[in-house]
C-alpha positions as CSV (number, residue, x, y, z in Angstrom):
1,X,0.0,0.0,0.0
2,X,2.8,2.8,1.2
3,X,4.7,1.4,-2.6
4,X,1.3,2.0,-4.6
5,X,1.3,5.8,-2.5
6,X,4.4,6.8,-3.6
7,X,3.7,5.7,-7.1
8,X,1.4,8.1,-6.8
9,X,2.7,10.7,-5.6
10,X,5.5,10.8,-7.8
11,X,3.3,10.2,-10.8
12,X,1.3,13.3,-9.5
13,X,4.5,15.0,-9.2
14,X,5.5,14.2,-12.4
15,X,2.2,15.5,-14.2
16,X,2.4,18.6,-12.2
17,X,6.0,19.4,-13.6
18,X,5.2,18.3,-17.0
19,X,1.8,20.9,-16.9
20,X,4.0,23.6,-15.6
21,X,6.5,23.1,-18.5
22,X,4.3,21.8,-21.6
23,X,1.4,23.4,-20.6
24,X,3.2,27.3,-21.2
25,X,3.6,28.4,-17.3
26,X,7.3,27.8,-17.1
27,X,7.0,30.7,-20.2
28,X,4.1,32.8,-19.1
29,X,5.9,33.4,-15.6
30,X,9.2,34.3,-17.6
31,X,7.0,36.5,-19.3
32,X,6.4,38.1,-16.0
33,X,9.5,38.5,-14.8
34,X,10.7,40.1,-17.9
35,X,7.8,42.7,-16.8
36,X,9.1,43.0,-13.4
37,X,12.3,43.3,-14.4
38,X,11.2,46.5,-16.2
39,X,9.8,47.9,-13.0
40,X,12.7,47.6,-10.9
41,X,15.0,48.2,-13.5
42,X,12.8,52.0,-14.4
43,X,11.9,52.1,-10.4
44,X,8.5,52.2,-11.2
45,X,7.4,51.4,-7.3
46,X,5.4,49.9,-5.6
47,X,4.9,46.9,-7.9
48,X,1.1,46.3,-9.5
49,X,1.2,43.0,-8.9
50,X,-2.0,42.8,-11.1
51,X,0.6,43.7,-13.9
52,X,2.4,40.5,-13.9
53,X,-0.9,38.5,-13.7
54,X,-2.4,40.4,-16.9
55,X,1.0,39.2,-18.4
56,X,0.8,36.0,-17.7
57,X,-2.6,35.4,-19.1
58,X,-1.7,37.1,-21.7
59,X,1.1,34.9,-22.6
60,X,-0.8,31.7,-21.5
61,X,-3.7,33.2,-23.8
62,X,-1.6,33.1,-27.0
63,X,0.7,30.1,-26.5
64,X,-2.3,27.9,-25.7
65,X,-3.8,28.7,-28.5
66,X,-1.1,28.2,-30.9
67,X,-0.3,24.9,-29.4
68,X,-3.9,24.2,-29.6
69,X,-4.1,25.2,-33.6
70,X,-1.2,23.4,-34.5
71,X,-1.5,19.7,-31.7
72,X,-1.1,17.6,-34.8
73,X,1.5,19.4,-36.8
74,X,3.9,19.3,-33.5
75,X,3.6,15.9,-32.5
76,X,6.3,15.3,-34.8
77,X,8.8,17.4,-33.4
78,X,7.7,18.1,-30.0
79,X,5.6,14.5,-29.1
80,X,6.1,15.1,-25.0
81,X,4.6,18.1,-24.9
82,X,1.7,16.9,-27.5
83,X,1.2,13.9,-25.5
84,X,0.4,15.8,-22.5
85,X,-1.7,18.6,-24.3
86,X,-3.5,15.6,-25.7
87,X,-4.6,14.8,-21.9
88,X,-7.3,17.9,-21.9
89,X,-7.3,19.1,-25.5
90,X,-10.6,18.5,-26.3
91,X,-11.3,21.6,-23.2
92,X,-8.5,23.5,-25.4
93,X,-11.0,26.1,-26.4
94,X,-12.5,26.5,-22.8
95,X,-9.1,26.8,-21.5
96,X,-7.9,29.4,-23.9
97,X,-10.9,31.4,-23.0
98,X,-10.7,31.5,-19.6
99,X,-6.9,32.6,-19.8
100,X,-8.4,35.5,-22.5
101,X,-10.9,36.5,-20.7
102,X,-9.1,36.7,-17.1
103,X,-6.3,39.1,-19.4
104,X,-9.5,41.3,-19.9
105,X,-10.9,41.2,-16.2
106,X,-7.7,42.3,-15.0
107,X,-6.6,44.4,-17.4
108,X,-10.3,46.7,-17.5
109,X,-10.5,46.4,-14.4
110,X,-6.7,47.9,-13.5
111,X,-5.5,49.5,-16.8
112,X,-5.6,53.0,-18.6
113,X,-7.6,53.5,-21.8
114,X,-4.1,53.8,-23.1
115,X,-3.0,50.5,-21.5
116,X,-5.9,48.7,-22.6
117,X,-6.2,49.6,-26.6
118,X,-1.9,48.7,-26.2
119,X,-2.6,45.6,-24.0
120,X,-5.5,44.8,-26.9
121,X,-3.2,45.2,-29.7
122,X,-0.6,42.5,-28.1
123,X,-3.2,39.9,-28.1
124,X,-4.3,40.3,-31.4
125,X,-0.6,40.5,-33.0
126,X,0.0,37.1,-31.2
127,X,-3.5,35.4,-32.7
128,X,-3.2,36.9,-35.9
129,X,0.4,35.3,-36.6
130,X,-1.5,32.3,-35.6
131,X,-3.8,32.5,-38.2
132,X,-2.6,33.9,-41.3
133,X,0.8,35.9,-41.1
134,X,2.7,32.5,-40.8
135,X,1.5,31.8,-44.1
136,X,2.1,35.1,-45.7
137,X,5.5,35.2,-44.2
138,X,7.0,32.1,-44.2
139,X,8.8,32.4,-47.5
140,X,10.5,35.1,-46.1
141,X,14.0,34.2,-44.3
142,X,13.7,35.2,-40.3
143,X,10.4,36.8,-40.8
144,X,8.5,34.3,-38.2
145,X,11.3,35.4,-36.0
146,X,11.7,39.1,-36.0
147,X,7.8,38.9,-35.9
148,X,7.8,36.8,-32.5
149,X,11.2,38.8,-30.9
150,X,9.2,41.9,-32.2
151,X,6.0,41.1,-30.6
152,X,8.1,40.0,-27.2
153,X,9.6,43.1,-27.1
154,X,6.7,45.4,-27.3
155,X,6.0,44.0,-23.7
156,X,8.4,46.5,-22.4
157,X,6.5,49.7,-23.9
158,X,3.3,48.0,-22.8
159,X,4.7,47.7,-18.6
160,X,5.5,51.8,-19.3
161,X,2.1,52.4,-20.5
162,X,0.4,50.7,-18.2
163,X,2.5,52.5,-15.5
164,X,1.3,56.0,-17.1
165,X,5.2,56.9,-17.4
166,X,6.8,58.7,-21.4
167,X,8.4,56.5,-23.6
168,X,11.7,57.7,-24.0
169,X,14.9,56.2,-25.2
170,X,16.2,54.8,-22.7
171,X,12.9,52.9,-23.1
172,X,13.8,52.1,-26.5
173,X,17.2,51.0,-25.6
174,X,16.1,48.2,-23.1
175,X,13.0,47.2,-25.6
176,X,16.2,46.5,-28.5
177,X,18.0,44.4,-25.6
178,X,15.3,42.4,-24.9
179,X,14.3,41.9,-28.8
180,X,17.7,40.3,-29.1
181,X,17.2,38.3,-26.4
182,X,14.3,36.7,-28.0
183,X,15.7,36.3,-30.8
184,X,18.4,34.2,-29.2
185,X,15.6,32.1,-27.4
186,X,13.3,31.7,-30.6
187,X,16.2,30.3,-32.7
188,X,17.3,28.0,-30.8
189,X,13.4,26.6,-30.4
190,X,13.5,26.5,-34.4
191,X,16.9,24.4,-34.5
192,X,14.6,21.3,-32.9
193,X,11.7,22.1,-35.2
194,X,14.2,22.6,-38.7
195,X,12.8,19.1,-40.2
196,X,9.6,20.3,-39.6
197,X,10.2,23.7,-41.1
198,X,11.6,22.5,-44.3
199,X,8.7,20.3,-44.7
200,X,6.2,22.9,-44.0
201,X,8.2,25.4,-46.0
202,X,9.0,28.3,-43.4
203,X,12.3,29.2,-44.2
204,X,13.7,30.1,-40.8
205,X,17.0,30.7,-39.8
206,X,18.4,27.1,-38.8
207,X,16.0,25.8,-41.9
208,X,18.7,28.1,-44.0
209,X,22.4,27.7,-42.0
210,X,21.8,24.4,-40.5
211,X,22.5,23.4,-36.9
212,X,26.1,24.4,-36.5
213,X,25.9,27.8,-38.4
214,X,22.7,28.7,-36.9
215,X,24.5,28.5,-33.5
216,X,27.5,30.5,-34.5
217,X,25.0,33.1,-35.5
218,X,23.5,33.0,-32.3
219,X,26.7,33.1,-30.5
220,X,26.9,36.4,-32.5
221,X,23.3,37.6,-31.8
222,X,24.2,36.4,-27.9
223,X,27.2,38.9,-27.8
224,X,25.9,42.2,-29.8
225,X,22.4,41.8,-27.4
226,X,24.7,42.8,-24.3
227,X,25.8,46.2,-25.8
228,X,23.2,48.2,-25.6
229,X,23.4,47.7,-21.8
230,X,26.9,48.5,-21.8
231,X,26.5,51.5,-23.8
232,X,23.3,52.9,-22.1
233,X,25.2,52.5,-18.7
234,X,28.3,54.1,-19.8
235,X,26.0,57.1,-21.3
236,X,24.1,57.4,-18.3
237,X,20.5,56.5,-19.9
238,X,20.2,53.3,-17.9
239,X,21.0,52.7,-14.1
240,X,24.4,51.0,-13.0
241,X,22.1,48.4,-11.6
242,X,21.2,47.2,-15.5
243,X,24.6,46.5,-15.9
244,X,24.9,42.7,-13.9
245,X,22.1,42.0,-17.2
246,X,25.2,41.9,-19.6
247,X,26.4,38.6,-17.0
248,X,23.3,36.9,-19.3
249,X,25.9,36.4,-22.1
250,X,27.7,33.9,-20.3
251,X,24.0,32.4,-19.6
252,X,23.3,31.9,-23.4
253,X,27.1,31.0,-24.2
254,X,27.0,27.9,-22.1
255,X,23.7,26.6,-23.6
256,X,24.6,27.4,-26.9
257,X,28.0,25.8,-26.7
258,X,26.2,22.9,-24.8
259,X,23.8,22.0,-28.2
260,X,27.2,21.8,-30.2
261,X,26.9,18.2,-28.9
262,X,24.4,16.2,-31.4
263,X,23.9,13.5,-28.4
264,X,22.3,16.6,-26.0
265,X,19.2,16.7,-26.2
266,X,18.0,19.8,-27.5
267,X,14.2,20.2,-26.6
268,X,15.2,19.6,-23.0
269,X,17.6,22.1,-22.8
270,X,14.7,25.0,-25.4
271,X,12.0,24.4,-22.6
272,X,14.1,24.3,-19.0
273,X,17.4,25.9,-19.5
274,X,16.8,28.5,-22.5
275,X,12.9,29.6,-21.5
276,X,14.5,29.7,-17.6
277,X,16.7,33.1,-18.5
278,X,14.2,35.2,-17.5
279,X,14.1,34.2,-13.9
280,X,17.5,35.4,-13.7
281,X,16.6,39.2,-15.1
282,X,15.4,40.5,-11.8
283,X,17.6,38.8,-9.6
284,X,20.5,40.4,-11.5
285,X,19.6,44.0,-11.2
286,X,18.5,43.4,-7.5
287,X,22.4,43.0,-7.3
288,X,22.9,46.1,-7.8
289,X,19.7,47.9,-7.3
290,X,19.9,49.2,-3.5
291,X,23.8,50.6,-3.5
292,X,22.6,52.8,-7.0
């Protein structure tokens, strides 16, 4: 009896971790803490904690859909996380709703008119790529990426919005960092799904260079994405306290270098290790945040 308890209790463990991961939290929270990171790092105090919620549904709102459009086009290159989506897809609709719908609560209930028309827009550039821009774009070498990095990156403007503060550049300067952040984290996703790619005809970037150039390129990407932070410090546009952010380069490097090896396996290390970088944003300006 205590064996067949632990059985369960580690299969329940097991389902819990696997939701949290395959089911988009793991994501949606990093999606959050690249929001809080933009409130500490702008010292836009005391935190609306309502912010990060709205930012996770959000985040949950469009993932689960496009996981839910596409369940039978992934299976052949993502088959654990299809397998557990499988587990409640036919309440995929009633799922994505309630995430939607909660993003609304909170948002009218919280947010500007400003906040909400920007907040509005966010969701309907993630759905719409969904539906038809894939299509219309994927011809196009990168274009699925520099839509998603472009589309990530537009969450900084939104957190300044909904805070009622000017955009300005320094503004811009931190939206272009995390732009290239994403577009670190979005091609290395693609390298797993390249086969797929091909066969689909989307013509992203390790579709085009191939495994091994594609990570030299981001190696590349990993190493420019750090400048504007070291430029914006040394200019005095962004806080010394941004600065620990360039220690992210040595975050990506390791990864990177790590999926040099063909026996590592790569969707592991896309949704733990890569999508787990933006835990680390606020603890790194907290470093440095309260000797500024």
């Amino acid at each position: 009896m205590e064996t067949s308890t632990t059985l369960g209790r580690m299969k329940l463990s097991e389902s819990i971790i696997e939701e949290f991961i395959y089911g988009g939290h793991w994501l949606s929270l990093g999606a959050s803490s690249v929001a809080l990171s933009t409130i500490l790092l702008f010292n836009l105090l005391p935190i609306k904690w309502e912010f990060l919620l709205i930012v996770y549904f959000g985040t949950q709102c469009i993932y689960n859909y496009n996981h839910y459009k596409d369940i039978n086009i992934d299976y052949f290159t993502n088959p654990e996380r299809v397998n557990h989506l499988y587990k409640y897809h036919k309440y995929g609709k009633i799922i994505i709703s309630i995430y939607g719908l909660s993003y609304f609560i909170v948002l009218f209930i919280f947010g500007t008119v400003q906040s909400i028309i920007f907040g509005t827009a966010l969701i309907g550039l993630g759905v719409i790529f969904s539906l038809k821009i894939i299509d219309a774009l994927k011809k196009m070498v990168g274009a699925k990426l520099i839509y998603t990095s472009f589309s990530w990156s537009l969450l900084i403007p939104f957190t300044m919005i909904y805070h009622s503060q000017f955009l300005n550049y320094s503004i811009l300067i931190f939206t272009l960092f995390v732009f290239l952040r994403i577009i670190i984290t979005t091609t290395f996703f693609d390298i797993k799904d390249a086969i797929l790619d091909r066969k689909r005809g989307i013509t992203t970037v390790p579709v085009v260079l191939g495994r091994k150039k594609s990570l030299t390129f981001l190696q590349l990407v990993n190493l420019i994405s750090i400048m504007p932070i070291i430029l914006a410090v040394f200019i005095h546009m962004l806080p010394l306290y941004s600065f620990p952010l360039t220690l992210l380069f040595f975050y990506s490097f390791f990864y990177i270098q790590k999926a040099r090896d063909t026996n590592v396996e790569i969707t592991n290390l896309s949704y733990v290790i890569v999508d787990g970088e933006f835990y680390y944003w606020p603890i790194l300006i907290l470093l440095l945040y309260f000797i500024n």
